[in-house]
C-alpha positions as CSV (number, residue, x, y, z in Angstrom):
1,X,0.0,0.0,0.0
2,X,1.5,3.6,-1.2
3,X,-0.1,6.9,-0.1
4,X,0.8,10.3,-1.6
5,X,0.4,13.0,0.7
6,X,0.6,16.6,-0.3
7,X,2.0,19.5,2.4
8,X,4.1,16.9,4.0
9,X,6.4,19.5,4.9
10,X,4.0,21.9,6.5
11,X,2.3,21.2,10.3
12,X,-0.6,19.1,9.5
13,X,0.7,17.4,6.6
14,X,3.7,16.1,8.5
15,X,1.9,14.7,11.2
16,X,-0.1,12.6,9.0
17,X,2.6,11.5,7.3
18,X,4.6,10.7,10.7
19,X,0.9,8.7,11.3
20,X,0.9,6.8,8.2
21,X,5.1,5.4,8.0
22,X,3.8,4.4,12.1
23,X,0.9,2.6,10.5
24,X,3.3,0.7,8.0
25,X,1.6,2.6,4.5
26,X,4.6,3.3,1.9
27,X,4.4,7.3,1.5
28,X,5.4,8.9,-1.2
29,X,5.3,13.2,-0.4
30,X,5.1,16.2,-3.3
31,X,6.3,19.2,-2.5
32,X,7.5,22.2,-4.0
33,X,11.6,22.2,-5.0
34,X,13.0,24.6,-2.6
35,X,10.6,23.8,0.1
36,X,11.6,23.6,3.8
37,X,12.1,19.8,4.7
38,X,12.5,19.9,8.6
39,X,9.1,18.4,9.5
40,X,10.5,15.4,7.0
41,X,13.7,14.6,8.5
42,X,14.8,11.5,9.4
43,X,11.5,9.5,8.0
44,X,11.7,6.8,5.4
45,X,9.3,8.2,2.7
46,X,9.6,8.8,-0.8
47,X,9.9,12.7,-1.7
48,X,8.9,13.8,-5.0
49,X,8.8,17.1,-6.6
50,X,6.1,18.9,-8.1
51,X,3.2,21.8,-7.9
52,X,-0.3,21.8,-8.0
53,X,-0.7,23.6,-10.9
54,X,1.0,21.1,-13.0
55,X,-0.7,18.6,-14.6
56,X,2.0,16.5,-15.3
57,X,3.9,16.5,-12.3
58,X,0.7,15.4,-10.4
59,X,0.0,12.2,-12.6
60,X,3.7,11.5,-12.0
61,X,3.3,12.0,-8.4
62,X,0.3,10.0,-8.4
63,X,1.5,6.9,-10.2
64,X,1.9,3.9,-8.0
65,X,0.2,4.9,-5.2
66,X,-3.9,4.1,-4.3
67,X,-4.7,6.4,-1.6
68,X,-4.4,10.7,-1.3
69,X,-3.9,12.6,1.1
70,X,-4.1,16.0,0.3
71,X,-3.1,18.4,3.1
72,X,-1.3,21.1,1.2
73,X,-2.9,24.5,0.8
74,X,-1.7,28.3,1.0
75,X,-2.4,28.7,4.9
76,X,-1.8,33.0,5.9
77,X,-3.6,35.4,7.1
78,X,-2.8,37.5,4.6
79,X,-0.5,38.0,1.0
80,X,0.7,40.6,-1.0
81,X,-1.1,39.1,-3.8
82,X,-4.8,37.4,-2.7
83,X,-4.6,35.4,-6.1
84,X,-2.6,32.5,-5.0
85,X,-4.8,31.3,-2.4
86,X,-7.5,30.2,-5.0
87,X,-4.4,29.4,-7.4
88,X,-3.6,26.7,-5.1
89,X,-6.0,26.3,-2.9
90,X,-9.1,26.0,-5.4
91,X,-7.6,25.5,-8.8
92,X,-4.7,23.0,-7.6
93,X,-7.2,21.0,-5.3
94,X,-9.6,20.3,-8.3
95,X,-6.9,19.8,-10.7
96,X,-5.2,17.0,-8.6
97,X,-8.5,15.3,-7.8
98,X,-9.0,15.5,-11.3
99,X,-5.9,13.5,-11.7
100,X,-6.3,11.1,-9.2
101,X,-9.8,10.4,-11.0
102,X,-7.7,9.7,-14.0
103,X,-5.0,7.5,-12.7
104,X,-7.3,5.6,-10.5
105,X,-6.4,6.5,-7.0
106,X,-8.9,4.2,-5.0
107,X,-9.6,6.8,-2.5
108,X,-8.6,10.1,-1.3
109,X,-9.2,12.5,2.1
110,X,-9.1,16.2,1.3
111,X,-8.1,18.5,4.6
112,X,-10.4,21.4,4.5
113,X,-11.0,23.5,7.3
114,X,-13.2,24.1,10.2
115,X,-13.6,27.8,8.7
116,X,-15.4,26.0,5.8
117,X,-18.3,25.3,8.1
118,X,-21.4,27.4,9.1
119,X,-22.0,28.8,12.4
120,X,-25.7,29.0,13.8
121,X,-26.4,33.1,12.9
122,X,-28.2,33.0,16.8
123,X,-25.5,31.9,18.3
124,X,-24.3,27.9,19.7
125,X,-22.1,25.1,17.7
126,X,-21.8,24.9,14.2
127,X,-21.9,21.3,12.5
128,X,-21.2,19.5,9.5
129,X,-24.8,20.5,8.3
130,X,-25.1,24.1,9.5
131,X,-25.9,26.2,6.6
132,X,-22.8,28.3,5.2
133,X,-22.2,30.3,2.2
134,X,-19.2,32.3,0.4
135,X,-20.4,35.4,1.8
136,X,-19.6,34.7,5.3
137,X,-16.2,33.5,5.0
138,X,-14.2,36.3,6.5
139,X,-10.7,36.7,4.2
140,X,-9.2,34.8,1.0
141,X,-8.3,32.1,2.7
142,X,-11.7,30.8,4.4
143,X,-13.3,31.9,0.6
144,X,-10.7,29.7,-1.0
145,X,-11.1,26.6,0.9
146,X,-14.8,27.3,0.8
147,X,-15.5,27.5,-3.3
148,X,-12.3,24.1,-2.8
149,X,-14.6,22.0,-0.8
150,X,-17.6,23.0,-3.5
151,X,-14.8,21.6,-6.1
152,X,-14.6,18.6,-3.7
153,X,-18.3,17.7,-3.3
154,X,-18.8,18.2,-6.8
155,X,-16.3,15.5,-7.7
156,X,-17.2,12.9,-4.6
157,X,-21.2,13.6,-6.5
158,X,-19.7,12.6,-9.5
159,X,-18.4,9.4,-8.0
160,X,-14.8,10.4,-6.7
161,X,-14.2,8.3,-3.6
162,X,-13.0,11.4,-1.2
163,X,-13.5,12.2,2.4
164,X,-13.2,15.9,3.8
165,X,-11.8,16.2,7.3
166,X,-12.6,19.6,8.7
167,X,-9.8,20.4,11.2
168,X,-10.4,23.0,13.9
169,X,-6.8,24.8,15.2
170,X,-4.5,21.9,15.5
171,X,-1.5,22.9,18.2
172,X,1.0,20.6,19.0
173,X,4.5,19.5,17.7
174,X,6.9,20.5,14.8
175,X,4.6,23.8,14.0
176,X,7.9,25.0,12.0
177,X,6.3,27.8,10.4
178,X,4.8,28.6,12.6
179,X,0.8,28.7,11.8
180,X,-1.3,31.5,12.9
181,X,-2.4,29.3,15.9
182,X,1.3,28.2,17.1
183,X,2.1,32.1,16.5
184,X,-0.2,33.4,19.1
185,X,1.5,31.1,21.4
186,X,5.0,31.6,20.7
187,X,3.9,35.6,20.8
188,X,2.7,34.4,24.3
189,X,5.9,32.9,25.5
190,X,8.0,35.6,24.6
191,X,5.8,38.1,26.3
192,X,4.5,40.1,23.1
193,X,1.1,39.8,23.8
194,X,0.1,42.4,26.8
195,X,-3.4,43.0,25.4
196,X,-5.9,40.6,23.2
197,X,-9.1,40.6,21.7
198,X,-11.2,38.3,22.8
199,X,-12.4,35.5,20.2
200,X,-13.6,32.0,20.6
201,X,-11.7,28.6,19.0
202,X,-11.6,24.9,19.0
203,X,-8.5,23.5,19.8
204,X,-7.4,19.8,19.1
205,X,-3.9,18.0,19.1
206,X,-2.0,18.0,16.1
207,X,-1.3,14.1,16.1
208,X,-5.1,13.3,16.4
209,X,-6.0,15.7,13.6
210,X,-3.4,13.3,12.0
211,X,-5.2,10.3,13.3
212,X,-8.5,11.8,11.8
213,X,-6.9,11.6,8.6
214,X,-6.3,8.1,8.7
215,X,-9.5,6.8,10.2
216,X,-11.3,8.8,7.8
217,X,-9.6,7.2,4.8
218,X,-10.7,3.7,6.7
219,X,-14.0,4.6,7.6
220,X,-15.2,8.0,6.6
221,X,-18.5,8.1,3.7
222,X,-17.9,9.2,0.4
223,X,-19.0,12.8,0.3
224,X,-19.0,13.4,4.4
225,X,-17.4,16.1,6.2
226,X,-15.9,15.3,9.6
227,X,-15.1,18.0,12.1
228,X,-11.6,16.9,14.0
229,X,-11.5,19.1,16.9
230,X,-11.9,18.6,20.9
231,X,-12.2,21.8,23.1
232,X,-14.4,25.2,22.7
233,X,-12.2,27.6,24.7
234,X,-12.2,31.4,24.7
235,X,-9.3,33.0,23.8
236,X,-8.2,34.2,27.8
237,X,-9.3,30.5,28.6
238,X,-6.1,29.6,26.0
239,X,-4.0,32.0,27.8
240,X,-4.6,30.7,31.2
241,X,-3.3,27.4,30.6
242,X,-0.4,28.7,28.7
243,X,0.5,30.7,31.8
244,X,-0.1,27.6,33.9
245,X,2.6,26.0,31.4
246,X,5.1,28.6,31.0
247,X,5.1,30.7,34.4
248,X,4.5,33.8,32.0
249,X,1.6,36.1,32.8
250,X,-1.4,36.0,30.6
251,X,-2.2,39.2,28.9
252,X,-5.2,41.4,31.7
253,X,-6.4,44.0,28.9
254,X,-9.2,42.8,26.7
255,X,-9.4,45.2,23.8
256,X,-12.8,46.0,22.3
257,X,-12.4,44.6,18.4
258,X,-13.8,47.8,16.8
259,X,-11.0,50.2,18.2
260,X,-8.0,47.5,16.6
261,X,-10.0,47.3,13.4
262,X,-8.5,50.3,12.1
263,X,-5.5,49.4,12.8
264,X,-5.1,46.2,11.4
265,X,-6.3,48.4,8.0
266,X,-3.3,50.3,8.5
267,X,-1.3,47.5,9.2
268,X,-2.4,45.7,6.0
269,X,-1.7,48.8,3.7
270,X,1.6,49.2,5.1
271,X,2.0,45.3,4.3
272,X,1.0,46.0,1.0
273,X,3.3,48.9,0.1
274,X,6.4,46.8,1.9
275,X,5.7,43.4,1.1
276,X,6.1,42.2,5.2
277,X,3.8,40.2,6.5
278,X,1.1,42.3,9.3
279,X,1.7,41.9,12.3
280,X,-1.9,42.9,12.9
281,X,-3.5,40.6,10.6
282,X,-6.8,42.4,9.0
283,X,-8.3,39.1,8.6
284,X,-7.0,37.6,12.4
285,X,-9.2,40.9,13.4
286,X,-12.3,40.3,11.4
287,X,-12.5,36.7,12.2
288,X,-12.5,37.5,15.9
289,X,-15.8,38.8,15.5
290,X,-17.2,35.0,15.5
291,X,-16.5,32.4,18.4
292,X,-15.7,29.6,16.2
293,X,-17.2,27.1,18.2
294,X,-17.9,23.2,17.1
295,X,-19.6,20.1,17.4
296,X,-17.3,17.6,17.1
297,X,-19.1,14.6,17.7
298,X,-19.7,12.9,14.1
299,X,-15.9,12.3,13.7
300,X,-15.4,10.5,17.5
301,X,-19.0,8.7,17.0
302,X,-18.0,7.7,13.0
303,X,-14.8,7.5,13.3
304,X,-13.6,7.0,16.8
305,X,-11.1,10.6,16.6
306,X,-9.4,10.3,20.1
307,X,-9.2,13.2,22.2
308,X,-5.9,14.0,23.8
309,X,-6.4,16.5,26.5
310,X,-6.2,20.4,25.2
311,X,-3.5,21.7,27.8
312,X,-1.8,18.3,27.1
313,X,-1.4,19.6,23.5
314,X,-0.3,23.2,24.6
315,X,1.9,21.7,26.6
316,X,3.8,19.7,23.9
317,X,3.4,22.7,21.5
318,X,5.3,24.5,24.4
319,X,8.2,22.3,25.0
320,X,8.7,21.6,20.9
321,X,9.0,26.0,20.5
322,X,11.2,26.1,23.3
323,X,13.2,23.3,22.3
324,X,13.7,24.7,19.1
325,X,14.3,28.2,19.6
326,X,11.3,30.2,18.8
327,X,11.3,31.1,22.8
């Protein structure tokens, strides 16, 4: 058994394929030539180059193997150009589904994202089947992977044998990047967070969102979406197990989100002009406006998703950034 996974090399992507050699699957990984290969190190997997807007290089990719994992997408809060989120996330997700259709790929799980899925407009936990359309997807990103599932759903009504796993904000080990998520705690270890706005998440350990992949590729129905996440916390509920963790003070001044709001515009048009990232992400901002809060029990009732404790999570989040260097 051979399994290509695509964004091997970024957070999510690498803990699945960490799951899969520790199931005994053959993996083969695409990634882009240049790409950072840390979160590959050291395992015995196949690596191939190639991009998802090449045709070619996917069938290549593809041949051999008879199940997909595709993980990668263009994961920011923001870019000097919006284009290559669809570019990659909508165009190259259809276009390698497409393939796999063609070279007979037995079964595939797309990652989407739990920013892909509705939220009751009165308030309470979104699920798989709350209502959702593009217009409520705050930023490029959450549009992106939105009109990508539709590409998805299309395909698996069509026949395509895919899964969509819906993961909520994965924390956890080997975050190299770091993602938005692991950057608000490494901002939180190194003390560069004395204020916040408050916001609502679902957290969930990186190595069970890995998990998820697997048992969705073994159990998971054609066409389904499965939430993998674990805890609803408030933001300051976050902080105050970080600073049981780290010994550092969790941030005392909640800002109201309507006085940062023009600030992150600032931010972004001074990102713009320069080309550096925000560091007061305009979308981070809006998206605080919602308390993305979830229901996560189709995926442990379907698929049995285990549920390592959150602050067990933070904790190993905590010791990998400070092993490393990031604090």
């Amino acid at each position: 058994m051979k399994a290509l996974v695509t964004g091997a090399t970024g957070f999510v992507g690498g803990a699945v394929a960490r799951a899969l050699v520790k199931a005994g699957v053959k993996v083969r990984t695409l990634s882009r030539k240049g790409a950072d290969l840390q979160n590959l190190a050291g395992l015995p997997v196949e690596q191939v180059h190639g991009d998802l807007r090449d045709r070619d290089s996917l069938r290549q990719a593809l041949r051999g193997c008879r199940q997909l994992y595709h993980v990668a997408a263009h994961y920011a809060l923001w870019a000097k150009d919006p284009a290559i989120f669809y570019d990659i996330n909508v165009t190259g997700t259809r276009t390698l589904l497409e393939t796999a259709r063609e070279v007979g790929i037995e079964r595939t799980v797309y990652c989407s994202t739990i920013g892909a899925i509705g939220l009751p407009p009165g308030g309470g936990l979104g699920t798989e089947d709350t209502p959702v359309s593009l217009e409520q997807m705050a930023g490029h990103y959450k549009r992106s992977k939105y009109l990508a599932e539709q590409e998805v759903l299309k395909l698996a009504r069509e026949g395509l044998p895919v899964v969509i796993v819906n993961p909520s904000a994965p924390v956890g080990e080997a975050d190299v990047k770091p993602t938005p998520t692991g950057q608000i705690i490494v901002d939180f270890m190194q003390g560069r967070m004395p204020a916040y706005i408050e916001t609502g998440m679902n957290l969930i350990d990186v190595d069970d969102v890995a998990q998820g992949h697997l048992l969705a590729m073994e159990k998971g129905r054609q066409g389904e979406r499965y939430i993998l996440g674990h805890t609803n916390l408030l933001l300051n509920e976050v902080f105050q197990i970080l600073s049981r963790i780290t010994g550092v003070n969790a941030p005392s001044v909640k800002l109201p989100r309507l006085a940062i709001l023009p600030l992150a515009y600032a931010n972004q048009w001074i990102s713009n002009l320069t080309g550096v990232p925000p560091r007061i992400p305009l979308e981070g901002v809006k998206m605080a406006k919602y308390k993305m809060h979830y229901d996560c029990s189709k995926a442990i009732r379907e698929l049995g998703l285990p549920q390592t404790p959150v602050d067990v999570a933070l904790e190993k989040a905590v010791r990998w950034f400070r092993d490393h260097g990031y604090a």
